[in-house]
BALOBA-1460 file (C-alpha; in Angstrom, 3 decimals):
// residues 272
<rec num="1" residu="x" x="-144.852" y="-181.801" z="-16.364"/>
<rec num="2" residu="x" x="-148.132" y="-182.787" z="-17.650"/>
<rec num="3" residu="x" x="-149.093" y="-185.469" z="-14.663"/>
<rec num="4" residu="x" x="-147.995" y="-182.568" z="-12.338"/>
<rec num="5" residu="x" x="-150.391" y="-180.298" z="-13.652"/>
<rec num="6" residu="x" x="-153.337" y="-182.784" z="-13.268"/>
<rec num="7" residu="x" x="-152.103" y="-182.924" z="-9.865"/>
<rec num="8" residu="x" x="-152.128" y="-179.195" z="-9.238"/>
<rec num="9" residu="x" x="-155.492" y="-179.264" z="-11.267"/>
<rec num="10" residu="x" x="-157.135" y="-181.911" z="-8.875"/>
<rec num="11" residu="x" x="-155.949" y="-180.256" z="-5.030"/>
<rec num="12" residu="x" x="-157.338" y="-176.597" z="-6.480"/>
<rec num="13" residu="x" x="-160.028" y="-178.038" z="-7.963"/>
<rec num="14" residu="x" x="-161.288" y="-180.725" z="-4.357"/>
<rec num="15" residu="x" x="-159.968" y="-179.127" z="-1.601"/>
<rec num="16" residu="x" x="-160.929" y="-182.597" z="0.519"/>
<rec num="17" residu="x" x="-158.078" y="-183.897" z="-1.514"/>
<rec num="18" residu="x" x="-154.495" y="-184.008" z="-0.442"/>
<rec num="19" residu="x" x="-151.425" y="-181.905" z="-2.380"/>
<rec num="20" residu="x" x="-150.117" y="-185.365" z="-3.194"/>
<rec num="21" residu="x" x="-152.772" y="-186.577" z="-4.431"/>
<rec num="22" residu="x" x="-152.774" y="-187.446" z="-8.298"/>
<rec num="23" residu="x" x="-155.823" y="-188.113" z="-9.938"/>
<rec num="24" residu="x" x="-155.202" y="-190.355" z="-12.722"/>
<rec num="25" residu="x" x="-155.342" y="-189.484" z="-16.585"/>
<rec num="26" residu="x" x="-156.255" y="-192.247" z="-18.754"/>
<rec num="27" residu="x" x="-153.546" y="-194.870" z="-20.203"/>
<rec num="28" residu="x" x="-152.565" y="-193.000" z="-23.215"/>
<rec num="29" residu="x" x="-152.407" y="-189.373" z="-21.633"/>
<rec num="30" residu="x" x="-150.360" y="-191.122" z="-18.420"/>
<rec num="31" residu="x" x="-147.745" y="-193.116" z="-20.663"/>
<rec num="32" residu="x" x="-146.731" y="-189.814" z="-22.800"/>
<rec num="33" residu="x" x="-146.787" y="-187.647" z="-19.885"/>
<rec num="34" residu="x" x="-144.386" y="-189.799" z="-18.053"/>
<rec num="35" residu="x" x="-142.798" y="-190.826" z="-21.109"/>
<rec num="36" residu="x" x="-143.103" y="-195.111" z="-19.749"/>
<rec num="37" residu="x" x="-143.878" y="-197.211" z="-22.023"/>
<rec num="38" residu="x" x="-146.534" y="-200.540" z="-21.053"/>
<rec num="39" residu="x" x="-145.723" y="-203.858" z="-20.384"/>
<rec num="40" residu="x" x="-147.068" y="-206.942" z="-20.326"/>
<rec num="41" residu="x" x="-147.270" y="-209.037" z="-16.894"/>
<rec num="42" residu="x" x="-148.775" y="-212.570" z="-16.886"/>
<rec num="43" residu="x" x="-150.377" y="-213.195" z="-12.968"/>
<rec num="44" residu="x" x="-152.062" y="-215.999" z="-11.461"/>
<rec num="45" residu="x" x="-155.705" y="-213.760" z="-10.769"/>
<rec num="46" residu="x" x="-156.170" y="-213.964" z="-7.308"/>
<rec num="47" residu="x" x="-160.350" y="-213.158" z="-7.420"/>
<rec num="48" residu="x" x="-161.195" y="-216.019" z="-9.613"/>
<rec num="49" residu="x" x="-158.610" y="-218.471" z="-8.591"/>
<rec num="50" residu="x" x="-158.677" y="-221.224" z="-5.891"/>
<rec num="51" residu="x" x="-156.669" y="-223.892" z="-4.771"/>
<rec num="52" residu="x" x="-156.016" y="-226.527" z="-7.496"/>
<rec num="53" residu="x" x="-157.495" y="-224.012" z="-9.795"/>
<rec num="54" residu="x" x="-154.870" y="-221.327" z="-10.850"/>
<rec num="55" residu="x" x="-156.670" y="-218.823" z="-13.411"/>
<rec num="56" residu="x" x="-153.628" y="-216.895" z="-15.568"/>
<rec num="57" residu="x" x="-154.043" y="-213.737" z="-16.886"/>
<rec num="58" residu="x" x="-151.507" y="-211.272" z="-18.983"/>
<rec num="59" residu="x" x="-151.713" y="-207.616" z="-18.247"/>
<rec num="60" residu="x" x="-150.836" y="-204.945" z="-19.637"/>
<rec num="61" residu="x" x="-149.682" y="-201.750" z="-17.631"/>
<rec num="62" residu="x" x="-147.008" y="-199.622" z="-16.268"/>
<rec num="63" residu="x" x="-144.621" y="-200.674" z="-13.731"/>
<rec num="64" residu="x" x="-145.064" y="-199.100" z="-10.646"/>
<rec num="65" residu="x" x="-141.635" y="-198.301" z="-9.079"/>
<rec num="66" residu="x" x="-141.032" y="-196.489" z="-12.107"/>
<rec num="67" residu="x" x="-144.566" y="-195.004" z="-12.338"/>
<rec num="68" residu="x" x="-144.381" y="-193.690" z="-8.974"/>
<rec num="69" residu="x" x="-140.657" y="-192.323" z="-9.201"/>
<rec num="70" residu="x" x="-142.333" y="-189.838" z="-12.227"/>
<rec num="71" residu="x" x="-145.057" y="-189.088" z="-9.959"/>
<rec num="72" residu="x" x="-143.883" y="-188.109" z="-6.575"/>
<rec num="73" residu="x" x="-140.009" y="-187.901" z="-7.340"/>
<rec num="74" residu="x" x="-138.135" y="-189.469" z="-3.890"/>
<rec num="75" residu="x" x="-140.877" y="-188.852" z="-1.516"/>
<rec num="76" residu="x" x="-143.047" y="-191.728" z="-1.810"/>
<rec num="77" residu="x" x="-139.346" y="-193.992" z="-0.941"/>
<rec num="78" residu="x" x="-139.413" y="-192.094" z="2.421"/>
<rec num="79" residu="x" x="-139.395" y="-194.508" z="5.566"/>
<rec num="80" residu="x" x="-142.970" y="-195.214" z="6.659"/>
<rec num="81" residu="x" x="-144.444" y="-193.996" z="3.860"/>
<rec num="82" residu="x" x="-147.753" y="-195.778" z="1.974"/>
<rec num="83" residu="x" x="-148.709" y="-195.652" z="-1.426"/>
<rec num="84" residu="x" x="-152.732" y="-195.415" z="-1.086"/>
<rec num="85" residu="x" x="-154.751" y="-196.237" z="-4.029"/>
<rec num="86" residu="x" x="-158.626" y="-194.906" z="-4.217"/>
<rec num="87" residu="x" x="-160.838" y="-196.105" z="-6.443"/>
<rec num="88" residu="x" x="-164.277" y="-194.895" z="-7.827"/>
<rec num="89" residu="x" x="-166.444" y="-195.878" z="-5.040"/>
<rec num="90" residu="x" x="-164.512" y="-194.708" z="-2.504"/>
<rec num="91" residu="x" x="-162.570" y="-197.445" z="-1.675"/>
<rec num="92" residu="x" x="-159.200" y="-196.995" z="-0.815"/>
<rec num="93" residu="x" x="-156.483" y="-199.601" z="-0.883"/>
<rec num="94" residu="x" x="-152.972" y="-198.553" z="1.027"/>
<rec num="95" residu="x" x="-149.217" y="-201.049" z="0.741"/>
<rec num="96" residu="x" x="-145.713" y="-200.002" z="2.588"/>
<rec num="97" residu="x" x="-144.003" y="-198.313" z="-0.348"/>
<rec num="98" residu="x" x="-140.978" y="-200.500" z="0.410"/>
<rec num="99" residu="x" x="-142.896" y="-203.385" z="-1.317"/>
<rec num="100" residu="x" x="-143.101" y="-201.376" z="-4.465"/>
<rec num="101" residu="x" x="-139.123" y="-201.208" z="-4.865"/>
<rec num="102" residu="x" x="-138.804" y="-204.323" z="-6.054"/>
<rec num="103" residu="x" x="-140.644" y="-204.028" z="-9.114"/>
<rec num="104" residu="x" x="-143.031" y="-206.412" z="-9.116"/>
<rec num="105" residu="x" x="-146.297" y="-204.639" z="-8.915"/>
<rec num="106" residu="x" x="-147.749" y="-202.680" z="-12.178"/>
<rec num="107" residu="x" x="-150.770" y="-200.610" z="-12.857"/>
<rec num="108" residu="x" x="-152.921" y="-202.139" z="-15.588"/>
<rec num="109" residu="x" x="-155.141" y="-200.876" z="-17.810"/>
<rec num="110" residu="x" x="-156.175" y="-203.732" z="-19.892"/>
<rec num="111" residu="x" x="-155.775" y="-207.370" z="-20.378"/>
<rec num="112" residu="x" x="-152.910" y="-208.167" z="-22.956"/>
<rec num="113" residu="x" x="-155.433" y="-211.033" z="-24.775"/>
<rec num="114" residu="x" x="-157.823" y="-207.770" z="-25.403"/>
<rec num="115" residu="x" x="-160.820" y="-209.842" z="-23.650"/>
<rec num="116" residu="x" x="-162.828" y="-207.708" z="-21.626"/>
<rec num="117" residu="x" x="-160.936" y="-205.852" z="-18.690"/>
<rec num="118" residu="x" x="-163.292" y="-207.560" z="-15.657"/>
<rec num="119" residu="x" x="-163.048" y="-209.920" z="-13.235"/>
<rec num="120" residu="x" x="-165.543" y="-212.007" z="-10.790"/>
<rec num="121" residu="x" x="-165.253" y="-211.086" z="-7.532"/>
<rec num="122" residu="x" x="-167.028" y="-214.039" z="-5.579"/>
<rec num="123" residu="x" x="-165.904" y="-212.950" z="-1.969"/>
<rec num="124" residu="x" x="-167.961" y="-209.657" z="-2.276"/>
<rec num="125" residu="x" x="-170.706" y="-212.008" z="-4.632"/>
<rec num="126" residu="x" x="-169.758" y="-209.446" z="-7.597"/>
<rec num="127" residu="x" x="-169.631" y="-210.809" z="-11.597"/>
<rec num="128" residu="x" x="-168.355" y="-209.119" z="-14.172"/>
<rec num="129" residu="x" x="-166.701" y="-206.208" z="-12.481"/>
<rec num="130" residu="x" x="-165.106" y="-203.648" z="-14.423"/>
<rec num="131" residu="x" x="-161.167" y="-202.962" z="-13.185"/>
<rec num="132" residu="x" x="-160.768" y="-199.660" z="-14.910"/>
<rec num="133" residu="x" x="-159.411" y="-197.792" z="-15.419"/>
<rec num="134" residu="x" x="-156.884" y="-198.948" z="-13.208"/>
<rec num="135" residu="x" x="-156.276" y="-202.204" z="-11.488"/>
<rec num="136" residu="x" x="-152.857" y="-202.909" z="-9.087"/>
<rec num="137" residu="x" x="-151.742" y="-206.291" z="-10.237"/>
<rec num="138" residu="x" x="-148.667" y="-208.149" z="-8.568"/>
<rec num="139" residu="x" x="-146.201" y="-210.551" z="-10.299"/>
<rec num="140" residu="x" x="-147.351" y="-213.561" z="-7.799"/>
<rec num="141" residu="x" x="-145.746" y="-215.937" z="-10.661"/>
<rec num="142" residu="x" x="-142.298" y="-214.655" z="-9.275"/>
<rec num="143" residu="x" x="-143.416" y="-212.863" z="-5.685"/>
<rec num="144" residu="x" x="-144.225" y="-215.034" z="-3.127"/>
<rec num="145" residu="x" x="-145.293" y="-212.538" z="-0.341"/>
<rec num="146" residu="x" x="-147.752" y="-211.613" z="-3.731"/>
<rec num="147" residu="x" x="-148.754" y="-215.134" z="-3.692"/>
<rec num="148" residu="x" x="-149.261" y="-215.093" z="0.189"/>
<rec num="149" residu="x" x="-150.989" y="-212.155" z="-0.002"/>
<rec num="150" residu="x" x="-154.160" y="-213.222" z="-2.048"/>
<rec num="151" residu="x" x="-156.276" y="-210.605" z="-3.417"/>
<rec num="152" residu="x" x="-155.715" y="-208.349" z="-1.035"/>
<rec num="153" residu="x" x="-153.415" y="-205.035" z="-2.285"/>
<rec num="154" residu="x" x="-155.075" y="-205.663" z="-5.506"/>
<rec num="155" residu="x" x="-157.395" y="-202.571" z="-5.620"/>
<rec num="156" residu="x" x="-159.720" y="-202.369" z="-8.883"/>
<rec num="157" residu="x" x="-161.392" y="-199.283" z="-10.424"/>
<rec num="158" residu="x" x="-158.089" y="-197.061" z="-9.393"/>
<rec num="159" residu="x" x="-158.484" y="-193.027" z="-9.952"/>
<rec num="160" residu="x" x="-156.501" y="-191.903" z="-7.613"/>
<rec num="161" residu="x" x="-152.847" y="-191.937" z="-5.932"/>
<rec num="162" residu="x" x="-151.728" y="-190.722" z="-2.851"/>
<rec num="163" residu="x" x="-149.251" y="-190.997" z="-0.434"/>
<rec num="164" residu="x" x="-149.348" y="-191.147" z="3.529"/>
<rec num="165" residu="x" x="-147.356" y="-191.203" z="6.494"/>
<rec num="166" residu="x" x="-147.406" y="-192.374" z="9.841"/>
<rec num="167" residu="x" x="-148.604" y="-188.385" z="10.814"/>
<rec num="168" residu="x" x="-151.217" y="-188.935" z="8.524"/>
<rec num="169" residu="x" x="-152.906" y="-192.037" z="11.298"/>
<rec num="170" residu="x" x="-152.040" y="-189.733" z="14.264"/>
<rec num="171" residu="x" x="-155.631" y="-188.894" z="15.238"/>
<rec num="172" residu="x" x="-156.687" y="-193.038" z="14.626"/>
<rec num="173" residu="x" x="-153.817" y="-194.164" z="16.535"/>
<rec num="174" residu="x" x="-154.691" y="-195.939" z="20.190"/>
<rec num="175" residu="x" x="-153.393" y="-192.766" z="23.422"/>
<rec num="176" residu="x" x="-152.946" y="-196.283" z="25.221"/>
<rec num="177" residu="x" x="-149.705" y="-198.254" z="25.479"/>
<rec num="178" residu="x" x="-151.833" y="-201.413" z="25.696"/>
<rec num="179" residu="x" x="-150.386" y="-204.040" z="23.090"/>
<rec num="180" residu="x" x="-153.611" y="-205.857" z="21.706"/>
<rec num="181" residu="x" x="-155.064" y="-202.169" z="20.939"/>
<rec num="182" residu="x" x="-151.940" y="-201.478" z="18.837"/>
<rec num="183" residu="x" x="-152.249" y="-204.635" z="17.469"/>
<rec num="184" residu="x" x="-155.589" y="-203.986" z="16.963"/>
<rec num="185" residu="x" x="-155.300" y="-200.701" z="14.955"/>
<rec num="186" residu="x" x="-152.550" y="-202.096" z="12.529"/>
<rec num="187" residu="x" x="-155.570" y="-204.915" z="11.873"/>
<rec num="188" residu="x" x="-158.042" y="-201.841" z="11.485"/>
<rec num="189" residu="x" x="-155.631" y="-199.581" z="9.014"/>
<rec num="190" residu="x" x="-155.014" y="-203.155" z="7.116"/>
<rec num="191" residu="x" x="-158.113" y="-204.679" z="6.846"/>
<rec num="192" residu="x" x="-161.016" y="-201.686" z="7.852"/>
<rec num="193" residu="x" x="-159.814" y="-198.518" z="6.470"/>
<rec num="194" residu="x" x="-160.403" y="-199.447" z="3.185"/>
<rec num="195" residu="x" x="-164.145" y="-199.044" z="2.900"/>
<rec num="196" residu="x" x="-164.839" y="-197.694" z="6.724"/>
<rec num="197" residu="x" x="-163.103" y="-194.828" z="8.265"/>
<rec num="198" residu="x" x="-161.687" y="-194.087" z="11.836"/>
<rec num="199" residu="x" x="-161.593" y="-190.469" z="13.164"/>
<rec num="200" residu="x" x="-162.022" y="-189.134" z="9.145"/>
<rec num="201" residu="x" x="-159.162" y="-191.471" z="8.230"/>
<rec num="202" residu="x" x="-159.755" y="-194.477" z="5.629"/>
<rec num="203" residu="x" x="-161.680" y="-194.991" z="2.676"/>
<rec num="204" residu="x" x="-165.608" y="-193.598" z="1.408"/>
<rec num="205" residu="x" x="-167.056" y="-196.873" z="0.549"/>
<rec num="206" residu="x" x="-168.965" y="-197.010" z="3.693"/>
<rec num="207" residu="x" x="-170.382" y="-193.972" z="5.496"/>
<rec num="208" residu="x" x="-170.048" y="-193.295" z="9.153"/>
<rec num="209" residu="x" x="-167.463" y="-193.702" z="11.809"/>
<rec num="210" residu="x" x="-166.481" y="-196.919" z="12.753"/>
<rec num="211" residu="x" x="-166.618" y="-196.884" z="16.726"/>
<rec num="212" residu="x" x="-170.061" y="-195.391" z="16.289"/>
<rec num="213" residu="x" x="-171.303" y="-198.506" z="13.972"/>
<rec num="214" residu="x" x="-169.298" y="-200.709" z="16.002"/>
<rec num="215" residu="x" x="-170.204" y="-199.119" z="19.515"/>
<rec num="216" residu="x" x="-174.547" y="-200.695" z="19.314"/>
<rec num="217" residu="x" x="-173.032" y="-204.208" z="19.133"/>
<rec num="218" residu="x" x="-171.885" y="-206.818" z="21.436"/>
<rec num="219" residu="x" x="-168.446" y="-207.973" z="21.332"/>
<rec num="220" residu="x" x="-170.025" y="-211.322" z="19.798"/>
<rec num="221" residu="x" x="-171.923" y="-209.622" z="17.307"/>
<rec num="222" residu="x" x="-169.010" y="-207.736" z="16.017"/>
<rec num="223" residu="x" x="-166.549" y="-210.061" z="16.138"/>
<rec num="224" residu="x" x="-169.253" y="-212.298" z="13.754"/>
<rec num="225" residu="x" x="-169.203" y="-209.255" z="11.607"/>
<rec num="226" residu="x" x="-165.711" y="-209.310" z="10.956"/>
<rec num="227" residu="x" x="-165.149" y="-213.049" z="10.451"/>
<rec num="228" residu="x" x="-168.388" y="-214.078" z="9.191"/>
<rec num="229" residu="x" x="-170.715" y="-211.130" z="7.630"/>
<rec num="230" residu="x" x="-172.683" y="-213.081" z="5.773"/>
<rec num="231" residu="x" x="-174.301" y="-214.433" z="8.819"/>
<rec num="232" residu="x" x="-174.791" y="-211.158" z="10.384"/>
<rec num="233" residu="x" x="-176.623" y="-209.741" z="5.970"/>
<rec num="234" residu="x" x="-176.597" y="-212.490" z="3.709"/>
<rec num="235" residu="x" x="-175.422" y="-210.896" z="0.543"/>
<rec num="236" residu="x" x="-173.117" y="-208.125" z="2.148"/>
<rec num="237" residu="x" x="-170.539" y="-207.182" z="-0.158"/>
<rec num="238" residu="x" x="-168.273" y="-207.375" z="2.810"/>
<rec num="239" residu="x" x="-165.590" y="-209.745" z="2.762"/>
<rec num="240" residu="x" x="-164.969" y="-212.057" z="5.907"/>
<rec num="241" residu="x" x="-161.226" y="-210.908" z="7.384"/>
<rec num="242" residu="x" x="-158.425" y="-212.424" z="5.406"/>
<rec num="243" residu="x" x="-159.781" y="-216.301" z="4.966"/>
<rec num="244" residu="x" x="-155.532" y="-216.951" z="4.072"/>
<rec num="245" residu="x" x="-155.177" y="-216.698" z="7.567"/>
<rec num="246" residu="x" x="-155.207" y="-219.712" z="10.101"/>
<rec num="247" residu="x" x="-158.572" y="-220.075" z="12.295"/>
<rec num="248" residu="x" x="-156.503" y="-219.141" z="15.360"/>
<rec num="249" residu="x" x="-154.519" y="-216.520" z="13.739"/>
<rec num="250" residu="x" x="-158.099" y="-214.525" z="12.571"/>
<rec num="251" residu="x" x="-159.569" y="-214.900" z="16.113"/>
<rec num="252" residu="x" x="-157.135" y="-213.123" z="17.517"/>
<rec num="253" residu="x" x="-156.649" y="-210.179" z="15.153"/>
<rec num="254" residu="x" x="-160.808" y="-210.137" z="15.494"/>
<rec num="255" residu="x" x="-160.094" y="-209.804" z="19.613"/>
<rec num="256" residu="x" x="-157.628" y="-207.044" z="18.697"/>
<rec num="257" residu="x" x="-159.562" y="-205.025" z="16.411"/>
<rec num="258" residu="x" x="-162.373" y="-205.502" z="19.222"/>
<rec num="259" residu="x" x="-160.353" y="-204.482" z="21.825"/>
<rec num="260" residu="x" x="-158.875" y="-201.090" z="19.522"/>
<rec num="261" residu="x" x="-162.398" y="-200.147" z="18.964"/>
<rec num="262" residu="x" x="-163.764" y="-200.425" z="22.310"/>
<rec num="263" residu="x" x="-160.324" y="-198.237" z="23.520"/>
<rec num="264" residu="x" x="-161.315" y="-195.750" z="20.735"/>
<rec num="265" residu="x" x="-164.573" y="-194.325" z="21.663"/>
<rec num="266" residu="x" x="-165.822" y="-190.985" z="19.288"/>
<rec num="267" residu="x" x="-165.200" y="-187.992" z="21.781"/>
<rec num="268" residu="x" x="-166.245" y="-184.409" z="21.593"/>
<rec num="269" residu="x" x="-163.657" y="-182.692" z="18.881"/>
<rec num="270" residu="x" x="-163.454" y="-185.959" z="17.028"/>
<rec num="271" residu="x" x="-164.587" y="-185.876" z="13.522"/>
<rec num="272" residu="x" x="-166.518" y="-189.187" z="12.755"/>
């Protein structure tokens, strides 16, 4: 009853926040509250890692099916449903709750070798970064969609939980039937709604409205933005779209994000 408490406590206490939401209690507080115990997880550490160079690491956290049965009961199971992790600068970091039933994702709080509990981050040019007090980690040892995946779905600095549904992206989602736009916003809600936002939906990392930062540019400059930002700010702490993905493959979610924003202009009523 404890966790559901600090939940209560958190949607009295920041009314911006959703019921669901469940803002995070440190390790110790969160394992006798739910009565889990930790375990230990040894991953191959997608931020410091590249090919021919695996980096392993052994965490140690609590497994997430599990975690988020204690925390949200059946709901977060529900078809359509995301599990949506925020962390401390507003980031927020959101996976199909179907990939969680497997059990191969945990929430760590530490590394099991007790060496310090950071990582370097070279695609956002970030050393040393703290992960608590809570980093998702995935079991890409035994999880190859994990492995596929790369770093992304590995949010750091984790304080908060919360769940969403497709009514949550309602006022985000394209009025057209065009394809590419609904192509486009599945890019956008994968790739840009975890530091930017789209009619108040997404993460806090980045201030402002999306189609209005977007809307100044020229298709060229934006799509250079989104594959290539160091050549539009050398130093931006924003990462190029997924580099996993095949050269083709990125140009065309680029054109489709494009093509969503352009279809998705801020109109009177519409919170940016």
């Amino acid at each position: 009853m404890g966790v559901f408490r600090v939940m209560l406590r958190a949607a009295v206490a920041v009314t911006t926040l959703p019921a669901s939401a469940i803002e995070l209690p440190p390790p110790d507080r969160l394992a006798a509250e739910t009565g889990m115990s930790t375990q230990t997880v040894e991953v191959v550490e997608p931020h410091m890692s590249r090919p021919g160079h695996e980096l392993r690491v052994a965490y140690r956290g609590f497994e997430m099916s599990g975690l988020l049965d204690r925390l949200f009961g059946d709901r977060w199971k529900a078809t359509g449903t995301e599990v949506v992790f925020f962390a401390r600068d507003g980031y927020r970091s959101s996976t199909d709750s179907r990939r969680f039933v497997p059990g191969s994702a945990w929430l760590a709080f530490g590394r099991a070798d007790s060496k310090p509990f950071t990582v370097d981050n070279p695609g956002q040019h970030e050393t040393g970064v703290s992960l608590g007090p809570y980093y998702l980690v995935w079991d890409n040892l035994r999880d190859s969609a994990a492995r596929a995946q790369g770093a992304y779905g590995w949010p750091y600095q984790v304080v908060r939980i919360d769940l969403a549904t497709p009514a949550d992206y309602a006022a985000a989602r394209p009025q057209d039937s065009d394809p590419v736009a609904v192509e486009g916003f599945e890019q956008v809600r994968k790739y840009c709604l975890t530091c930017h936002q789209v009619a108040g939906i997404g993460g806090g990392k980045f201030p402002g409205d999306l189609r209005q930062i977007a809307g100044p540019l020229s298709d060229r400059a934006l799509k250079t933005w989104i594959t290539e930002p160091q050549k539009m700010h050398a130093g931006t702490t924003m990462p190029p779209l997924n580099a996993l993905l095949p050269e083709a493959e990125r140009d065309r979610a680029a054109d489709a994000i494009i093509r969503y924003l352009r279809m998705m202009p801020v109109r009177d009523g519409t919170t940016p």
